[in-house]
C-alpha positions as CSV (number, residue, x, y, z in Angstrom):
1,X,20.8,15.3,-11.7
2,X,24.0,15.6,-10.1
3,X,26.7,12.2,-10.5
4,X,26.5,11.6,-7.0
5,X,22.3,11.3,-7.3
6,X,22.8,8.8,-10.1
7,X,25.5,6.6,-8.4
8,X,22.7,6.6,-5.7
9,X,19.7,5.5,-7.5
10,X,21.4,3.0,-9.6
11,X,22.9,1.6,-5.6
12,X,19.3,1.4,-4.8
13,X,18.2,-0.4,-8.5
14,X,21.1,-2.9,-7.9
15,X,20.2,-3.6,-4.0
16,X,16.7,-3.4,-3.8
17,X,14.7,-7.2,-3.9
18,X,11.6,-8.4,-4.6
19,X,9.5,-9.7,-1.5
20,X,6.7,-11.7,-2.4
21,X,4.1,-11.9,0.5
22,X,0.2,-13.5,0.8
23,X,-2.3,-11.1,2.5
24,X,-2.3,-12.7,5.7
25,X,1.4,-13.0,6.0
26,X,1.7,-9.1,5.0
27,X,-1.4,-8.0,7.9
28,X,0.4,-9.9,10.7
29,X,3.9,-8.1,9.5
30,X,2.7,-4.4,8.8
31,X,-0.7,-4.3,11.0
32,X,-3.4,-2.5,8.2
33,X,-4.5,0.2,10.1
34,X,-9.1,1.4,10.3
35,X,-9.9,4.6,7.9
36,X,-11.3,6.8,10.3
37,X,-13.0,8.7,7.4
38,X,-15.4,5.9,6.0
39,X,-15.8,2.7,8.7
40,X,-18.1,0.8,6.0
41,X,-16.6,0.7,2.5
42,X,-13.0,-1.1,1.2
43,X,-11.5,-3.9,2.8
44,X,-12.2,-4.9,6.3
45,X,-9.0,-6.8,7.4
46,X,-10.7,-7.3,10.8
47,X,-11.0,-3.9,12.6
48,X,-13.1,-1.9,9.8
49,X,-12.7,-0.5,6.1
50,X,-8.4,-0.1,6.1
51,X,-9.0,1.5,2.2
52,X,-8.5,5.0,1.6
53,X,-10.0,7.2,-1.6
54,X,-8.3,8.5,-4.1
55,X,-9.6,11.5,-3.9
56,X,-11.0,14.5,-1.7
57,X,-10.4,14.6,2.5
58,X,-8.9,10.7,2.5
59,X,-6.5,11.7,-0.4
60,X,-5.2,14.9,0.9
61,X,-4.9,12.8,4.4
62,X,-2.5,10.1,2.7
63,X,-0.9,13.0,1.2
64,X,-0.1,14.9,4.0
65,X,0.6,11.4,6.2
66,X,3.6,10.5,2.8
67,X,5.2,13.7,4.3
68,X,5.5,12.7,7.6
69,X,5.6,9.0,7.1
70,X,6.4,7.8,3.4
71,X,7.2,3.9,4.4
72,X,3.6,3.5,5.7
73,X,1.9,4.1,3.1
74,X,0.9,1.2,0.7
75,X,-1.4,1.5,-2.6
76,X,-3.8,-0.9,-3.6
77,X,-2.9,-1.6,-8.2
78,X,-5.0,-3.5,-10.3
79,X,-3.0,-5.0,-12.5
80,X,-4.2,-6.7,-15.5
81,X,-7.3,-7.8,-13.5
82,X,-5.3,-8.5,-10.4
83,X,-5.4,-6.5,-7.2
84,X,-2.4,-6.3,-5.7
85,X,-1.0,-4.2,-2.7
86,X,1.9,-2.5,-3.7
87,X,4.1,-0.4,-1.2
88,X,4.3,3.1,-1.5
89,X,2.3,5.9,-3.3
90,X,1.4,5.2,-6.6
91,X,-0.6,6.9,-9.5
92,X,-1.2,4.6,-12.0
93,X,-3.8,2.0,-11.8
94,X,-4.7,2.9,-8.5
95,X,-7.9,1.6,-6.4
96,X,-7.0,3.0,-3.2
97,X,-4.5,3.4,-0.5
98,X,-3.6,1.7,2.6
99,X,-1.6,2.6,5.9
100,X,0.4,0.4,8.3
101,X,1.5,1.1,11.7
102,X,4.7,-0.7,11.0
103,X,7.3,1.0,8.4
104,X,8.3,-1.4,5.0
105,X,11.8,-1.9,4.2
106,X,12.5,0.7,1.8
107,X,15.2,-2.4,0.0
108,X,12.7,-4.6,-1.0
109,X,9.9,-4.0,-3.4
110,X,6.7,-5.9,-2.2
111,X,4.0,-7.7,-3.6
112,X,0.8,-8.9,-2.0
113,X,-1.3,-10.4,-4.2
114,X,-4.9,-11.7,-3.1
115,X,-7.8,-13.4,-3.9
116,X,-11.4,-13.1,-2.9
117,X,-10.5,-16.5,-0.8
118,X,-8.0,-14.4,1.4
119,X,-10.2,-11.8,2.9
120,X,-14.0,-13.0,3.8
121,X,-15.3,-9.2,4.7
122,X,-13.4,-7.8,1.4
123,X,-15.7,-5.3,-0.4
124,X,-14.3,-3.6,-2.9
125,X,-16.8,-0.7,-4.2
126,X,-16.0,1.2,-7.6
């Protein structure tokens, strides 16, 4: 990695901020857009199962979709018994993927955390 590359990522550690937002707060702002793959499985934010698999057709779709639109695409972490909605593509811990019709800030880091309080049609299927 080049010195110019490093100045740049260390920019982006110093700059970027944490953002801290409940589900309903984070649907109204990003808009959680219907898996046209599987209607009837994942979380149902009001228009239909918004979770994508990990795997197969729905994976290589989110793939494909990073290329073209990287800051619409959100992953859904458990971590340490928490699910939490996490933005960006992520490998580890991973229970799914989400997309947004509106783009996150690519200087903040988000966090939506939820309970089974926030989302009544939530149903999560491992």
């Amino acid at each position: 990695m080049d010195a110019a590359s490093r100045n740049q990522m260390e920019e982006t550690k110093m700059t970027t901020k944490l953002k801290v937002l409940s589900l309903d707060n984070w649907i109204d702002q990003f808009k959680p857009q219907p898996n046209h793959f599987d209607t009837g499985h994942g979380l149902d934010f009001g228009n239909g199962n918004c979770l994508y698999e990990t795997f197969g057709e729905e994976l290589a779709f989110i793939t494909r979709l990073q290329e073209k639109k990287p800051n619409s695409i959100w992953t859904l972490v458990d971590v340490d018994g928490e699910m939490i909605i996490s933005e960006g593509f992520h490998l580890v811990n991973r229970m799914g993927y989400l997309i947004t019709e509106n783009s996150y800030d690519i200087s903040y880091v988000y966090e939506i955390g939820f309970t089974e309080c926030d989302t009544p049609n939530k149903q999560l299927e491992g």
